[in-house]
C-alpha positions in Angstrom: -36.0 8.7 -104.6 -34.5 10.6 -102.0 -35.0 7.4 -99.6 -32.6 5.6 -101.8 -29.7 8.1 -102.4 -30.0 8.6 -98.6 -29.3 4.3 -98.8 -26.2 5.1 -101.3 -24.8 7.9 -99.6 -24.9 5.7 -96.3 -23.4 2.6 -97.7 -20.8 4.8 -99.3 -20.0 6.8 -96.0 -20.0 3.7 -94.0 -16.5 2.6 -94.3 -15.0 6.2 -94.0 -17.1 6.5 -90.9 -15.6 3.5 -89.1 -11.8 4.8 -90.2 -12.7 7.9 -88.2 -14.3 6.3 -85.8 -11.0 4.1 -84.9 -8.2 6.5 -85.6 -10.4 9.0 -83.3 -10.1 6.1 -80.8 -6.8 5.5 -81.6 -5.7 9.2 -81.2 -7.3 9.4 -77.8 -5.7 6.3 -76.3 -2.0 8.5 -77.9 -3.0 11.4 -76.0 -3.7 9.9 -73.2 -0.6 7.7 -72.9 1.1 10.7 -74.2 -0.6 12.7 -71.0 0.3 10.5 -68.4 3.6 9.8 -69.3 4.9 12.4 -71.5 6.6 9.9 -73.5 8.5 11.8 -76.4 7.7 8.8 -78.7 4.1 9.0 -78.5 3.9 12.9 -77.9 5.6 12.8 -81.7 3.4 10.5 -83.0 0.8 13.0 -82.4 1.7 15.5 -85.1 3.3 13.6 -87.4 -0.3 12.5 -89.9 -0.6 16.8 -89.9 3.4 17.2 -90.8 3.5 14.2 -93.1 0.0 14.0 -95.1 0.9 16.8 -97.0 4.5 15.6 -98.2 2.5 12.3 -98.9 -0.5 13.6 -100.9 1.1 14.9 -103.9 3.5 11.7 -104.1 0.3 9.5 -104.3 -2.1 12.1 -106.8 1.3 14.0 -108.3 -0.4 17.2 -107.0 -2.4 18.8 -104.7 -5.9 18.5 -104.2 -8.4 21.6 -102.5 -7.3 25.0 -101.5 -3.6 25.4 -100.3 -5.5 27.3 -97.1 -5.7 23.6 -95.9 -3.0 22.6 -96.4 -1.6 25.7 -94.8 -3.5 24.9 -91.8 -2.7 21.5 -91.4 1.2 22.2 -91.4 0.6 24.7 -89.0 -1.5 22.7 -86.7 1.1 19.9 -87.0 4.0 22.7 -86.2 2.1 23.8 -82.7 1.1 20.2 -81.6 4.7 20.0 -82.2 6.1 22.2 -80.4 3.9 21.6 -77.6 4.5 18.2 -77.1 8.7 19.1 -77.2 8.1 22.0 -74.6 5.9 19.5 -72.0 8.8 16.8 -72.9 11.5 19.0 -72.2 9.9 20.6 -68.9 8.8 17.0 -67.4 12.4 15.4 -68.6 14.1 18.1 -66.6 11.9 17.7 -63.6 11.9 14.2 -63.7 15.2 12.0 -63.6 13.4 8.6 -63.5 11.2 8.6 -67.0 8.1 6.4 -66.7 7.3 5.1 -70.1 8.9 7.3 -72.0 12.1 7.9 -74.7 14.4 10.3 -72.6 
C-alpha cells in the first residue's frame, strides 16, 4: 500500500519536478548573464515572475489562493531583487561608458 502511493505521488510529482528543475536552470544562466554584464534587461527579468504572479493568479482562479503572508512575501522579494538589480545597473552604467551586453 504505501509502496504504491509512494508510485502515485512520484508519477504525479514528476512533471512539476522537471519545471523546477529547468526554470532553476534557467534562473541561474539569468543571474549569471545578469552578473557579468549587468544588463538591465536581464537584471529585470529576474523579478518580474515575483511582481507579476500575483497580478496573474487571481486573473486565471478569480481569487486568491493560500495565506496573503505569501503573497506578501513574494511582492516584497520581487520589490528588493528589484531594486537591487536598478542600484547595481545604475552604479555599473555610470562607471562604465561602453555597456557590454547590456540595455543602457
Amino acid at each position: 500500500m504505501v509502496i504504491t502511493n509512494f508510485s502515485h505521488w512520484v508519477v504525479f510529482i514528476a512533471p512539476w519536478s522537471l519545471a523546477a528543475l529547468a526554470g532553476g536552470v534557467l534562473y541561474g544562466a539569468l543571474g549569471f548573464a545578469w552578473r557579468r554584464s549587468h544588463s538591465l534587461l536581464a537584471g529585470l527579468a529576474l523579478p518580474a515572475p515575483f511582481l507579476a504572479e500575483p497580478i496573474l493568479w487571481p486573473l486565471k482562479n478569480g481569487y486568491y489562493q493560500g495565506p496573503w503572508i505569501v503573497w506578501l512575501a513574494e511582492v516584497l522579494v520581487g520589490l528588493v531583487v528589484l531594486a537591487r538589480v536598478t542600484d547595481v545597473w545604475r552604479r555599473s552604467s555610470s562607471t562604465n561608458t561602453s555597456p557590454v551586453g547590456g540595455v543602457h
